[in-house]
C-alpha positions in Angstrom: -7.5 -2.8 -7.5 -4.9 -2.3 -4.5 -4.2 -4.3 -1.4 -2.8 -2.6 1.3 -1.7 -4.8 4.7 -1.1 -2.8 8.0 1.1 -4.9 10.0 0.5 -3.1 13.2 -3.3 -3.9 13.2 -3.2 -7.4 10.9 -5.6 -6.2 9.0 -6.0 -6.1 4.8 -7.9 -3.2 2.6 -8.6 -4.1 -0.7 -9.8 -1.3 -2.5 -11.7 -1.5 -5.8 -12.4 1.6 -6.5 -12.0 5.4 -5.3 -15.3 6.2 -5.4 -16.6 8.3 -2.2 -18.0 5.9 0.7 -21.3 6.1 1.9 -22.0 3.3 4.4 -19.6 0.0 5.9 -21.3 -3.2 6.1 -20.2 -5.9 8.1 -20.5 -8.7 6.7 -18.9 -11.1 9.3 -16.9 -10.9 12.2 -14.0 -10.2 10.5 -15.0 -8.6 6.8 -16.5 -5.4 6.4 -16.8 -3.8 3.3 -17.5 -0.2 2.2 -20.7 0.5 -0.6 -20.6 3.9 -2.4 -24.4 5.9 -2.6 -25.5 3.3 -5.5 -25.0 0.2 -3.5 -21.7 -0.4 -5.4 -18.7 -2.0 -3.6 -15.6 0.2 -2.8 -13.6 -1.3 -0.4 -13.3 -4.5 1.8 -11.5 -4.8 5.1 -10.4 -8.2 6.3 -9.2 -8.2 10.3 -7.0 -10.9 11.5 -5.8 -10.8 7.6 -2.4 -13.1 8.1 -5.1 -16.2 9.5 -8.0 -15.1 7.4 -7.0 -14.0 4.4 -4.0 -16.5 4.7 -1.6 -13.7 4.0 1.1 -12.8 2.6 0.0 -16.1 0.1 -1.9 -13.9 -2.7 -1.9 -14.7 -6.2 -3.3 -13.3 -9.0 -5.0 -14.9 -11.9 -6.5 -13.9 -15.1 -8.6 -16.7 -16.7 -9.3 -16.1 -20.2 -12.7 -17.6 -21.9 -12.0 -20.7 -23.9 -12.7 -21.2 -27.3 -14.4 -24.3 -28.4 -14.6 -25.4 -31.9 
């Protein structure tokens, strides 16, 4: 997965994978995201990311399955 930010238009890409794109959807005012030819998510696009997103503030967090005994 890569984030890119484009200062000059605010906006985010987050791209999952590099699969070709087929359609963009937009999913609100401000997301749209891009599905390959099986339905399969490719890429999102967030406008207004810095308010939306609440940019630059991104973490990342792997949570790993607890074990009970």
């Amino acid at each position: 997965m890569r984030i890119k930010y484009f200062s000059d238009t605010d906006s985010a890409l987050v791209e999952f994978t590099e699969n070709p794109v087929k359609e963009t959807r937009e999913i609100s005012e401000n997301i749209y995201i891009d599905v390959d030819e099986k339905g399969n998510l490719v890429s999102m696009t967030i406008e207004h990311a810095k308010t939306t997103a609440h940019l630059p503030d991104i973490s990342y967090q792997q949570i790993e399955k607890k074990i009970t005994s």
